[in-house]
C-alpha positions as a Markdown table, in Angstrom:
| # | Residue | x | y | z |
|---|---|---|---|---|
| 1 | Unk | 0.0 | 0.0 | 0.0 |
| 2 | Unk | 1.4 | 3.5 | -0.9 |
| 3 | Unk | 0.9 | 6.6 | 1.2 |
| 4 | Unk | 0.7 | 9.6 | -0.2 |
| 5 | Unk | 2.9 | 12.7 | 1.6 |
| 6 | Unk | 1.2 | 15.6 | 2.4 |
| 7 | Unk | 2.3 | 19.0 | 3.4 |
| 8 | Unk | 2.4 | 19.4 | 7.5 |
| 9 | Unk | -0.5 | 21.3 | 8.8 |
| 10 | Unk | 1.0 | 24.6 | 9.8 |
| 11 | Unk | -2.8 | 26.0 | 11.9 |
| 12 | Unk | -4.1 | 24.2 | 14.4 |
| 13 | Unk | -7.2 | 24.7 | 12.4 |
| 14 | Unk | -5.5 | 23.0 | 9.4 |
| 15 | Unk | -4.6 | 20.0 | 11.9 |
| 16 | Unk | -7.6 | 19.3 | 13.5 |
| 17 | Unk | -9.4 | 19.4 | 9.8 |
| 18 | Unk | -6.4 | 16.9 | 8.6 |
| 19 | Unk | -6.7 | 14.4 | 11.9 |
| 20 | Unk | -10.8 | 15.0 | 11.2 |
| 21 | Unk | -10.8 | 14.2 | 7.8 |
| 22 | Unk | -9.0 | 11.2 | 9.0 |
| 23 | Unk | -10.6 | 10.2 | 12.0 |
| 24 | Unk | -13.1 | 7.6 | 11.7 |
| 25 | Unk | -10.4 | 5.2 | 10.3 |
| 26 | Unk | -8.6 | 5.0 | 12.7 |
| 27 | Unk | -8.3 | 2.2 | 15.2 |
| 28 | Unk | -9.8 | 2.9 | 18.7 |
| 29 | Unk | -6.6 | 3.7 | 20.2 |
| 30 | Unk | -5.2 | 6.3 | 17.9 |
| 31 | Unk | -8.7 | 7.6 | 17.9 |
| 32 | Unk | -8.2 | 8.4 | 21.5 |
| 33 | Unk | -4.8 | 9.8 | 21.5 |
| 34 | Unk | -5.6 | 11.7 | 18.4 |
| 35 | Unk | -8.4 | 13.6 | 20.3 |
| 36 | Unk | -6.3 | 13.7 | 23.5 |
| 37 | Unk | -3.9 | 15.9 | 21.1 |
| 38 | Unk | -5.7 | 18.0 | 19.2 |
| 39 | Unk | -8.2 | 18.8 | 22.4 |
| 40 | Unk | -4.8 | 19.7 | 24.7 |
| 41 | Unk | -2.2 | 21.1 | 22.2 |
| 42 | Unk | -0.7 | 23.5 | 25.1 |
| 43 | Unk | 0.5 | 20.3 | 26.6 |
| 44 | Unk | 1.6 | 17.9 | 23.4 |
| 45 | Unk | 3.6 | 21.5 | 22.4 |
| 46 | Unk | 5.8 | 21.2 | 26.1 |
| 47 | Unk | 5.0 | 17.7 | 27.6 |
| 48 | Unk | 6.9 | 14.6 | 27.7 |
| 49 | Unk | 5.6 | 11.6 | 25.9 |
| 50 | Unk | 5.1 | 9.9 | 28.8 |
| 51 | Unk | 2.8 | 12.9 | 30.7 |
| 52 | Unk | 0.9 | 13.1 | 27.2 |
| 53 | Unk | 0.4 | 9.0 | 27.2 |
| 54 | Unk | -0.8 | 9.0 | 31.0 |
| 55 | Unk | -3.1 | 11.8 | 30.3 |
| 56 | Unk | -4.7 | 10.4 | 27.4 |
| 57 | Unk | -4.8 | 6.6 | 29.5 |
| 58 | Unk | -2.4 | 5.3 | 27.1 |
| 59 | Unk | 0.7 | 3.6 | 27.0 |
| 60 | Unk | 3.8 | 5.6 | 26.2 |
| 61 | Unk | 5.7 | 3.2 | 23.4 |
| 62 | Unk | 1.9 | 3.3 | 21.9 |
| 63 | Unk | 1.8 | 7.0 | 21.3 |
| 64 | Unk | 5.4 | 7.5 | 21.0 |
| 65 | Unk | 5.5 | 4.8 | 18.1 |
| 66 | Unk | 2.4 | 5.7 | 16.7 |
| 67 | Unk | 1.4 | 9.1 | 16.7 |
| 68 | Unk | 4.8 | 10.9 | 15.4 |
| 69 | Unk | 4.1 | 12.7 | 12.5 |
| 70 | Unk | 0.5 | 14.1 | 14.5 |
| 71 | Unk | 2.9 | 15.0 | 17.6 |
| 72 | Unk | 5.6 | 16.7 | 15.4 |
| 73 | Unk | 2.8 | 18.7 | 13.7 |
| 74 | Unk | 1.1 | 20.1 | 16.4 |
| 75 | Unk | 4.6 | 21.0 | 17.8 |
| 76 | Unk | 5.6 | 22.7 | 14.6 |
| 77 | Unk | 2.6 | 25.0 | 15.3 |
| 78 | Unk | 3.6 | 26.5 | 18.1 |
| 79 | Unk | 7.6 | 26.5 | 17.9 |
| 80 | Unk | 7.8 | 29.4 | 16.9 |
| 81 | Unk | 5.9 | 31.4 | 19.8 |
| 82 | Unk | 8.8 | 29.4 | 21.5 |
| 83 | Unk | 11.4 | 30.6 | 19.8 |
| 84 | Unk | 10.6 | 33.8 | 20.4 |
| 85 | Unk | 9.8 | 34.1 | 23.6 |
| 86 | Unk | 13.6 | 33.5 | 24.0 |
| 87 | Unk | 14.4 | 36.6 | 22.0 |
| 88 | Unk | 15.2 | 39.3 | 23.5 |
| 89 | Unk | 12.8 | 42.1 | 23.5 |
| 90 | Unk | 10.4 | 39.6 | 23.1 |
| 91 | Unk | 6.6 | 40.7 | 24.5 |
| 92 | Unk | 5.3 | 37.5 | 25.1 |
């Protein structure tokens, strides 16, 4: 089976329409780590894989193995706010 590669979302509107559009196939347990991440993106943007995982009342190696690419995106939204709040001058 080919997969097709697709731009990263760069909103968090643009995600949750991408993980959306996808949703309903996926099996149970992405389908609950998936919501877990796009409902709480403050905390997949700064939290350890293993806070995330307990949080969502998942295994770790399970959402570390098979949610990378939704993790990555939603912290690709909001690096760089991070970036610059290390800036100096920075207002945030």
């Amino acid at each position: 089976m080919a997969t097709i590669a697709t731009a990263a979302p760069r909103t968090l509107e643009s995600l949750k329409a991408e993980v959306g559009d996808r949703f309903q196939g996926f099996p149970p347990r992405l389908q609950s780590a998936a919501r877990y991440l796009v409902d709480h993106p403050n905390a997949a943007a700064v939290d350890t894989i293993t806070a995330l995982a307990d949080a969502a009342g998942l295994h770790a190696t399970f959402l570390a193995l098979s949610l990378p690419m939704l993790v990555l995106g939603i912290i690709a939204i909001f690096l760089p706010a991070l970036r610059d709040l290390d800036r100096p001058g920075s207002t945030q």
